[in-house]
Backbone bond lengths (Angstrom), bond angles and torsions (degrees), N, CA, C in turn:
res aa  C-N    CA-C-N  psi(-1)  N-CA   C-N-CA  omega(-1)  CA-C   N-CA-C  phi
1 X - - - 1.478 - - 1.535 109.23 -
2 X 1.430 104.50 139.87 1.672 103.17 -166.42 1.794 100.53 -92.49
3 X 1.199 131.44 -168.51 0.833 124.79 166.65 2.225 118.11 -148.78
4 X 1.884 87.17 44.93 1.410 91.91 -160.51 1.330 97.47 -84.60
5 X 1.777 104.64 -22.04 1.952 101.85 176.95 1.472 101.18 -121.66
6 X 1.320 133.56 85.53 0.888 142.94 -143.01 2.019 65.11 -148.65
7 X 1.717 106.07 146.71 1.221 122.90 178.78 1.543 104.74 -118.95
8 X 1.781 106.44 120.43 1.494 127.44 -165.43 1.761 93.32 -67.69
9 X 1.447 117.76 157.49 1.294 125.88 -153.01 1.538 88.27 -94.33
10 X 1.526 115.16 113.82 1.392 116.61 167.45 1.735 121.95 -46.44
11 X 1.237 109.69 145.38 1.179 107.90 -178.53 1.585 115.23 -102.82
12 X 1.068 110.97 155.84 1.470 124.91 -171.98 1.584 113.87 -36.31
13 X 1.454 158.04 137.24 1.195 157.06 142.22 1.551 124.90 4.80
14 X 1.119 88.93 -78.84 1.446 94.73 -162.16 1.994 86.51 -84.46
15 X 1.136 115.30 -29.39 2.142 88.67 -174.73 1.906 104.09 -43.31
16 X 1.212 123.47 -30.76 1.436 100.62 -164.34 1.854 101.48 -77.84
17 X 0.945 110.09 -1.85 2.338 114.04 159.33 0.955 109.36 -34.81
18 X 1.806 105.14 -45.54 1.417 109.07 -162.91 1.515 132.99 -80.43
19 X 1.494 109.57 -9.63 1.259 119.46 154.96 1.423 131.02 -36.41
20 X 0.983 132.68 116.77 1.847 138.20 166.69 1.100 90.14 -20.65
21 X 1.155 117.34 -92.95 1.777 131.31 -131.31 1.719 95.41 -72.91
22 X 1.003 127.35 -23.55 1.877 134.19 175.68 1.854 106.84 -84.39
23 X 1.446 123.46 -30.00 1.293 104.87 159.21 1.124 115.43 -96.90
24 X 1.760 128.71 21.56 1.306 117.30 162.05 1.248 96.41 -85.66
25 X 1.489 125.59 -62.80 1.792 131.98 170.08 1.997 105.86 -34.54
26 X 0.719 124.33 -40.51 1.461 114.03 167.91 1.851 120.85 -74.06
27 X 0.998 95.81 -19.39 1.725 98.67 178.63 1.684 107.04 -86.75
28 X 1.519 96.31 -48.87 2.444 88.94 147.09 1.022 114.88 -28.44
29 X 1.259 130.31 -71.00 1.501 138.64 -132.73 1.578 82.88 -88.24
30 X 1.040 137.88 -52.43 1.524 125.90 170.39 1.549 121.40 -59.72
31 X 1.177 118.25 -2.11 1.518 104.53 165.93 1.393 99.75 -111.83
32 X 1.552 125.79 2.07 1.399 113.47 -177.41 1.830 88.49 -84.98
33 X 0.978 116.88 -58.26 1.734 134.93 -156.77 1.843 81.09 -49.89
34 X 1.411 141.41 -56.20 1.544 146.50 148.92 1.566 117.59 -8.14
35 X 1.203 85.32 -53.92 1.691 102.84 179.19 1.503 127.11 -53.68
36 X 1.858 84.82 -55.26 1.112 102.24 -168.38 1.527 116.31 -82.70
37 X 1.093 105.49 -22.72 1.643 129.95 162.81 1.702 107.31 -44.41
38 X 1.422 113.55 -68.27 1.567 130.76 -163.69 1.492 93.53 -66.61
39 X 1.039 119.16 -51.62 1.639 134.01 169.30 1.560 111.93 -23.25
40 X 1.257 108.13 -68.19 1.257 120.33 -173.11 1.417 121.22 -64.23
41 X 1.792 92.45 -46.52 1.942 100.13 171.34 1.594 106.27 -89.44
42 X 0.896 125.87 56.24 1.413 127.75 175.39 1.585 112.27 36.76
43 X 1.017 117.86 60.23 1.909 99.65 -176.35 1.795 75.61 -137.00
44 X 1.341 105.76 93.38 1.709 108.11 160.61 0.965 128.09 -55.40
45 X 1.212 104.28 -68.90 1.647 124.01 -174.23 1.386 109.00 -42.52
46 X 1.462 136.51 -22.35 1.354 150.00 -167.74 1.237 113.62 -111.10
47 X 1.616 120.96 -35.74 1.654 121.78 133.49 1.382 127.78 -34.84
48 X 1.346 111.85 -35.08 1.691 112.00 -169.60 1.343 101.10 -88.87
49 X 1.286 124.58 -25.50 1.382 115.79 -143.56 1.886 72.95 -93.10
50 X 1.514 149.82 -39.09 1.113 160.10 -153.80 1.723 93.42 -88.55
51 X 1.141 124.04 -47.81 1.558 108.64 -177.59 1.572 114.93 -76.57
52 X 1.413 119.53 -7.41 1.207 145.99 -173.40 1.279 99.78 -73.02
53 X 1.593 120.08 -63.90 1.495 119.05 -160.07 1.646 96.88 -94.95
54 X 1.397 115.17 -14.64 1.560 104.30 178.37 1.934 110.58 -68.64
55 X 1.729 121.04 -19.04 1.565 107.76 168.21 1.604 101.80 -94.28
56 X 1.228 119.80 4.58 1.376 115.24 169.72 1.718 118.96 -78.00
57 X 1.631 117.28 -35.76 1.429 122.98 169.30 1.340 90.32 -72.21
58 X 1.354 138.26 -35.23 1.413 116.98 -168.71 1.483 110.50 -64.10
59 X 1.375 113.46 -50.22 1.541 99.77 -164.42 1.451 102.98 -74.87
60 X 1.324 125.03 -33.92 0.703 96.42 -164.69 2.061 124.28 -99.80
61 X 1.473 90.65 20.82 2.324 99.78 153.41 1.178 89.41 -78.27
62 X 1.181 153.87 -64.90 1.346 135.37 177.91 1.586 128.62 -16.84
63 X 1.075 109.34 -79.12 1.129 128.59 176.22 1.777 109.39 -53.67
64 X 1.264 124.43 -41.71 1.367 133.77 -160.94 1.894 83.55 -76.94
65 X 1.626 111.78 -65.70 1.677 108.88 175.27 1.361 109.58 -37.66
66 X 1.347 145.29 -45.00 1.243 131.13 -170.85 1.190 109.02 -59.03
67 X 1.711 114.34 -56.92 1.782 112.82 -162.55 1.644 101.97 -75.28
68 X 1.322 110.00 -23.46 1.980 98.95 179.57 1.971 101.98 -62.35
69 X 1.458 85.53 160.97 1.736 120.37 -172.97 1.236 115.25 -130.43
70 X 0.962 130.58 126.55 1.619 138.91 -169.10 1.637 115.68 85.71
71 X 1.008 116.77 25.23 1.964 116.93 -176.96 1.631 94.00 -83.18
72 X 0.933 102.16 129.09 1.319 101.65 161.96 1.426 135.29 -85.76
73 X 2.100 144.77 156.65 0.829 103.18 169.67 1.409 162.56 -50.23
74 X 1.045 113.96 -21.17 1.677 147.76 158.66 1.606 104.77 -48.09
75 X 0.894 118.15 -62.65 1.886 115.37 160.98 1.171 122.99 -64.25
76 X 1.154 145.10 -25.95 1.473 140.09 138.80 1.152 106.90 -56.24
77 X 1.240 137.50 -61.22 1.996 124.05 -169.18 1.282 97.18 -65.99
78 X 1.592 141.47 -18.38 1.247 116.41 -164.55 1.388 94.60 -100.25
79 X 0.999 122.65 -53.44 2.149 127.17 169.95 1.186 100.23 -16.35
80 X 1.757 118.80 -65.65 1.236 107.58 -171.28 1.258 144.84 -69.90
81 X 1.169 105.21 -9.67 1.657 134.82 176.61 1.324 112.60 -80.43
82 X 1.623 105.07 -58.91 1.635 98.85 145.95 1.410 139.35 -48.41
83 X 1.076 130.95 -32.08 1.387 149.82 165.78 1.809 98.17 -42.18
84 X 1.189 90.09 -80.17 1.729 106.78 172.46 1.273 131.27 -24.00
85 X 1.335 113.02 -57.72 1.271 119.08 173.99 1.498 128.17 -82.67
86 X 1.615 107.97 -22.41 1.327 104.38 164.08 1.629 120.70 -100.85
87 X 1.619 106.08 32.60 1.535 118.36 -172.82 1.444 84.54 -100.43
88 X 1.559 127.93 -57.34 1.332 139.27 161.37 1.362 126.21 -34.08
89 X 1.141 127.58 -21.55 1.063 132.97 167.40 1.547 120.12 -91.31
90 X 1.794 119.78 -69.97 1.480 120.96 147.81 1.174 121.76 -37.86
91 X 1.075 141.78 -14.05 1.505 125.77 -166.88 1.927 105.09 -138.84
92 X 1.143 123.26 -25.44 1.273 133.73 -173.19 1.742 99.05 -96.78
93 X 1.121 106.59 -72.41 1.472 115.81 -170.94 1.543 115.01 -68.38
94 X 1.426 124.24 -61.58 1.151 130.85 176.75 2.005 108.36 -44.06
95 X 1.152 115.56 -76.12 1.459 102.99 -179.97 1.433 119.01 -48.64
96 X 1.774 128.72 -29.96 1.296 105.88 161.02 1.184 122.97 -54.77
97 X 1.466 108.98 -42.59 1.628 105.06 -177.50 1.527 131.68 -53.79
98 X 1.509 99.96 -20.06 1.622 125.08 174.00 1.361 94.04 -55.27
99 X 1.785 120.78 -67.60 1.153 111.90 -144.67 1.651 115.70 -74.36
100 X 1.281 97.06 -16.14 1.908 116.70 -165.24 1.275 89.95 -65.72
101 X 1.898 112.43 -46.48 1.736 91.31 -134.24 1.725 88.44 -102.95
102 X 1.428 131.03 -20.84 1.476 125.69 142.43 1.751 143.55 -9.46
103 X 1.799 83.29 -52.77 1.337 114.46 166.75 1.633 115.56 -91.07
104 X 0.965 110.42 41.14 1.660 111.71 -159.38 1.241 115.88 -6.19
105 X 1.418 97.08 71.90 1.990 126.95 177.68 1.899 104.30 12.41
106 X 2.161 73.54 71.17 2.049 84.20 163.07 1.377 90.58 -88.10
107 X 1.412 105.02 139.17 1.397 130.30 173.60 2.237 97.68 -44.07
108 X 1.505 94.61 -25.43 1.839 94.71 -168.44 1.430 111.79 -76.66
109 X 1.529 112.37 31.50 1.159 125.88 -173.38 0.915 115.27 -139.41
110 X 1.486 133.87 -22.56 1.119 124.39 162.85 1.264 128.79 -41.07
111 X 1.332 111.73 -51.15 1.755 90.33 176.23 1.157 141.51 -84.23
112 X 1.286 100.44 13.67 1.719 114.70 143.13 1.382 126.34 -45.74
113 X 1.201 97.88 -70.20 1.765 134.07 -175.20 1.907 75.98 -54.22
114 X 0.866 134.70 -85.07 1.593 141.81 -162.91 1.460 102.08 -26.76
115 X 1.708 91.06 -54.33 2.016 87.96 -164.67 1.644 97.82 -68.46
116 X 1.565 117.08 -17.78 1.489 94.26 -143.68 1.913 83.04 -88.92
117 X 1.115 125.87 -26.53 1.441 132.40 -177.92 1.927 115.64 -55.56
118 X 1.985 94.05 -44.49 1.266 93.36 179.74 2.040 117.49 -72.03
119 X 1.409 87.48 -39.68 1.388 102.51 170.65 1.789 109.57 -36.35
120 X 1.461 107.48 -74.70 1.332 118.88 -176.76 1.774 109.62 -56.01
121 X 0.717 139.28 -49.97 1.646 139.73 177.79 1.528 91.23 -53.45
122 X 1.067 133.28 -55.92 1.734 135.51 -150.19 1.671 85.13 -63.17
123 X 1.351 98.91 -53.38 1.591 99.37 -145.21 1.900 97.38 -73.63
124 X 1.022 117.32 -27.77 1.452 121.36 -164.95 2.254 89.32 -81.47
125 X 1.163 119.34 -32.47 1.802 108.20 -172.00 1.217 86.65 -96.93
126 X 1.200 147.44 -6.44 1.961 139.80 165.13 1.728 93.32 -66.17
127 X 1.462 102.24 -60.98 1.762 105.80 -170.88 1.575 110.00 -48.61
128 X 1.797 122.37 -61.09 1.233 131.38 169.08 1.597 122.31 -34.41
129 X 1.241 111.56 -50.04 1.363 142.67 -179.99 1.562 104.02 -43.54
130 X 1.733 90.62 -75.53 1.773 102.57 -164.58 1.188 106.35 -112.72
131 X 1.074 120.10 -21.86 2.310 109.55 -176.57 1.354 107.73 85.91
132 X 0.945 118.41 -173.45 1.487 129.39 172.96 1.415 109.16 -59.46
133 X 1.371 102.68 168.36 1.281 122.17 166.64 1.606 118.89 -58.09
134 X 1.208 110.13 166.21 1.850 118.04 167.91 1.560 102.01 -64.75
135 X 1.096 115.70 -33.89 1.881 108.13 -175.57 1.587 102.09 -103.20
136 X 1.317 121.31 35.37 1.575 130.17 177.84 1.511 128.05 33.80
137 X 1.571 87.82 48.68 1.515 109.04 175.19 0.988 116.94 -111.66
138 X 1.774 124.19 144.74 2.070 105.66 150.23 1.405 127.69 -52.72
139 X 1.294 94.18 126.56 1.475 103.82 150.46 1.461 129.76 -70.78
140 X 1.886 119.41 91.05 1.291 109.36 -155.65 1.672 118.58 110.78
141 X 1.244 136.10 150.34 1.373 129.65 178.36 1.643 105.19 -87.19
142 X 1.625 106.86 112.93 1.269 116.04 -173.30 1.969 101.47 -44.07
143 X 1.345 108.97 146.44 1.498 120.77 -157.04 1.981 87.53 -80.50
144 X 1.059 143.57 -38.56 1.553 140.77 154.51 1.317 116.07 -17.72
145 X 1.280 123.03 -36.52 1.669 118.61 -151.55 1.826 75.03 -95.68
146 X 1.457 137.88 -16.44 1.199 107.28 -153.62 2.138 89.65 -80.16
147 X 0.917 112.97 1.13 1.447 108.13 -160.13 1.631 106.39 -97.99
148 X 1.244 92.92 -26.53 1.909 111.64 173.54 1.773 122.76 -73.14
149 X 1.474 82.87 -34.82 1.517 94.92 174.70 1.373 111.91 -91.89
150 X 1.112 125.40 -17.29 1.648 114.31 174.32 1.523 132.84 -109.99
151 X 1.195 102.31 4.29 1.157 143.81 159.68 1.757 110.90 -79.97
152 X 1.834 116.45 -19.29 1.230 122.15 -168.98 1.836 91.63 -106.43
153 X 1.618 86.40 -54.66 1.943 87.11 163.73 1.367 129.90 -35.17
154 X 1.384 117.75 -53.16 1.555 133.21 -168.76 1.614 91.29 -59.09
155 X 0.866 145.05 -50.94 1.310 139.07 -173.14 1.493 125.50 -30.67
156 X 1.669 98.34 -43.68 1.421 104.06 -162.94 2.302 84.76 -89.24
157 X 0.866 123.37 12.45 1.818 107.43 -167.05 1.705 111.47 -68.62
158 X 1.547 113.90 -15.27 1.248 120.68 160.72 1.945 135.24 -37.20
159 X 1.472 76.66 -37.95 1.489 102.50 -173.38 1.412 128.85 -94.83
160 X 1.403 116.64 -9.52 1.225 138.70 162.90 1.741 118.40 -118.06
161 X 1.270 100.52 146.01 1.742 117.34 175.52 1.192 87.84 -42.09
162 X 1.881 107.77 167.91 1.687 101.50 -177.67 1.662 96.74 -93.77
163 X 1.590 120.42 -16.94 1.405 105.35 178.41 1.726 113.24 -67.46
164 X 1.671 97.85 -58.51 1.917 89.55 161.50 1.389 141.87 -11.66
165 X 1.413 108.69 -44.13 1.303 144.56 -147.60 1.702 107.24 -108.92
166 X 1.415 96.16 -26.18 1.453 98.70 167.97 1.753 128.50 -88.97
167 X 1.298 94.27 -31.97 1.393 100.09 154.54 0.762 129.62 -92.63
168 X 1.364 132.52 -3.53 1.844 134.49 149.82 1.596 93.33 -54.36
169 X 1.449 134.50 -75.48 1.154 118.95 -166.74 1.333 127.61 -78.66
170 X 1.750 112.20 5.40 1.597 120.24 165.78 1.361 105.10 -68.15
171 X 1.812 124.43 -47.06 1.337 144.80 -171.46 2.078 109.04 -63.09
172 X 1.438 87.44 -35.29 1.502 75.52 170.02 1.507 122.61 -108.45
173 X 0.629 79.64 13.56 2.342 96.17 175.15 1.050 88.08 -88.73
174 X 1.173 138.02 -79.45 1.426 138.47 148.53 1.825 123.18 15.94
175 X 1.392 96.21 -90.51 1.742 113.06 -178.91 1.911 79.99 -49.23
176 X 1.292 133.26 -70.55 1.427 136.49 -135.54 1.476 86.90 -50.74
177 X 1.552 123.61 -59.38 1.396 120.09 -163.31 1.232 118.12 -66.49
178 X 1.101 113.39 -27.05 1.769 109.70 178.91 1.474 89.19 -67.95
179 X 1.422 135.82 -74.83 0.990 126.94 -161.93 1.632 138.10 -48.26
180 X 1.371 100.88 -2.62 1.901 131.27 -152.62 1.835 77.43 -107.61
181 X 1.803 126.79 -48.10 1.498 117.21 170.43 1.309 123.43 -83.23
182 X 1.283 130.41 -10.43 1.896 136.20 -163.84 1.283 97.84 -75.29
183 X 1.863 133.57 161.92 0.958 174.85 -167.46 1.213 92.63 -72.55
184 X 1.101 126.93 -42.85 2.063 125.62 -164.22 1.191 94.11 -34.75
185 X 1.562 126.28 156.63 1.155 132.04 100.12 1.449 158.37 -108.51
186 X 1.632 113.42 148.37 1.316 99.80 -147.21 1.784 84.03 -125.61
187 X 1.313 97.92 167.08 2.000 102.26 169.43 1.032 117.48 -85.96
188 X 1.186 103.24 164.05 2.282 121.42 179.78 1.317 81.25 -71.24
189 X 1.274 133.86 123.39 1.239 142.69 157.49 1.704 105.61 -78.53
190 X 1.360 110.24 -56.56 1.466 132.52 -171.30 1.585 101.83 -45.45
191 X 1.476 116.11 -34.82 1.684 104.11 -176.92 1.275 99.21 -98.93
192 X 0.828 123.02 73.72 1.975 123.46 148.89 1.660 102.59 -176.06
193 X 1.632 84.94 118.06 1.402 124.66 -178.15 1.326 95.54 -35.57
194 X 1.696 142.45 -69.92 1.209 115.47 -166.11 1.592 116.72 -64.55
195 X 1.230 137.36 -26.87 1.739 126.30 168.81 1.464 94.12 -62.66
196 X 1.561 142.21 -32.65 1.409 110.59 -162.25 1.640 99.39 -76.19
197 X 1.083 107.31 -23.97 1.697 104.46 176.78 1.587 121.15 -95.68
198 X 1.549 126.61 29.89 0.951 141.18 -159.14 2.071 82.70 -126.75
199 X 1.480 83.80 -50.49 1.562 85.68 -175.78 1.427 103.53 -80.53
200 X 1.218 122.06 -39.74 1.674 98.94 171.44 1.413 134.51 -56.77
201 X 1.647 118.93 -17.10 1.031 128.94 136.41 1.526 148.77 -27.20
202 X 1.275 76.05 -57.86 1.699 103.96 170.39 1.246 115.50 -63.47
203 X 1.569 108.55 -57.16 1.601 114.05 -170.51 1.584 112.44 -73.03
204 X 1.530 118.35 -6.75 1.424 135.17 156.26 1.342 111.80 -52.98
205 X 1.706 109.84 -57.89 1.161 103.45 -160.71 1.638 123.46 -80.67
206 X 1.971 99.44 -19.68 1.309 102.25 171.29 1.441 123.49 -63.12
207 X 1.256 99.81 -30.74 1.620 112.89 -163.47 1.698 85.56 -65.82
208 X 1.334 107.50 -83.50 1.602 96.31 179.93 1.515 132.06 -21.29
209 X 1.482 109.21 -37.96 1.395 112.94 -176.89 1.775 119.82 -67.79
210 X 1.319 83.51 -64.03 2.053 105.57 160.97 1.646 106.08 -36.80
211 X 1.663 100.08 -58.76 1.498 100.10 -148.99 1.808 104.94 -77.30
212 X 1.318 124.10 -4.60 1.431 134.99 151.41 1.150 123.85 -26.87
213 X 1.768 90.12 -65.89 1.460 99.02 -168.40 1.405 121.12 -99.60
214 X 1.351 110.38 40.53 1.485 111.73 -164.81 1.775 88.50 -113.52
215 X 1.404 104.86 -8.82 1.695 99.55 -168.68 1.821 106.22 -119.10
């Protein structure tokens, strides 16, 4: 008996946690679960500043997986799987929850929250599925930008009634999801070091902005 397909002895559960780039992707998922928390008890401003730094661990396990040495394949297939499911959560779930609990979850919103959920799942198992494009683009507005941009939206909610204001951001949950399924293509912004520090910028400046008015 040979032993050239012989199956390497899986390793324990939780050791692959211990990966860099998977407790950066787990420290997301704790400012989304933050998010979604503030979300619910009405404290926005403390939602934003939490959906803010949750695409900030994203880009940047990315970036941290590139420069690490010694990962094995098994830590790349599992990162990404992880990646996945807490992309679905930050980016699918969390902005519905924006729009529900905004609207102080009128049922006349749900099918917003519906399209914007189905939208985001489609577009995130198309990405899993097929990868980028032949010219190493998304197919579609990567489902991340929807969390950057509404998080840029929320800014102006001062200035409008809060019902106004809810269909301003029902209307663009909306535009985001069509655009998260359309033909466009747009670039990985997230892999090149200067956008991840363009966005760390950013997520500086929100935090400051949010974190103002929390006092």
């Amino acid at each position: 008996m040979t032993t050239e397909n012989a199956i390497s002895p899986q390793r324990p559960i939780l050791s692959y946690i211990k990966d860099l780039p998977n407790i950066c992707s787990l420290a997301g998922l704790g400012c989304t679960l933050l998010a979604i928390y503030f979300l619910i008890t009405g404290l926005y401003a403390a939602a934003m500043i939490g959906m803010i730094w949750a695409v900030a661990f994203d880009w940047a396990d990315g970036l941290i997986a590139r420069k690490m040495t010694g990962r094995t394949g098994d830590d790349r297939k599992f990162g990404g799987q992880l990646d996945l499911l807490i992309d679905i959560v930050s980016y699918g779930v969390t902005p519905a929850v924006l729009i529900l609990s905004y609207a102080n979850f009128s049922p006349a919103f749900l099918p917003v929250a519906f399209i914007m959920l189905v939208f985001g799942v489609t577009r995130l198992s198309y990405f899993s599925t097929f990868g980028l494009s032949d010219d190493a683009k998304y197919t579609g507005l990567a489902i991340d930008n929807n969390s950057i941009l509404l998080v840029f939206i929320f800014m102006f909610a001062g200035l409008f009634d809060q019902m106004v204001f809810s269909i301003i951001l029902a209307a663009a949950g909306l535009c985001l999801a069509g655009l998260n399924v359309s033909q466009i293509k747009t670039p990985k912004l997230s892999g090149n070091p200067i956008n991840v520090a363009l966005l760390a910028a950013y997520t500086l400046a929100v935090s400051i902005f949010y974190g103002s008015t929390l006092f």
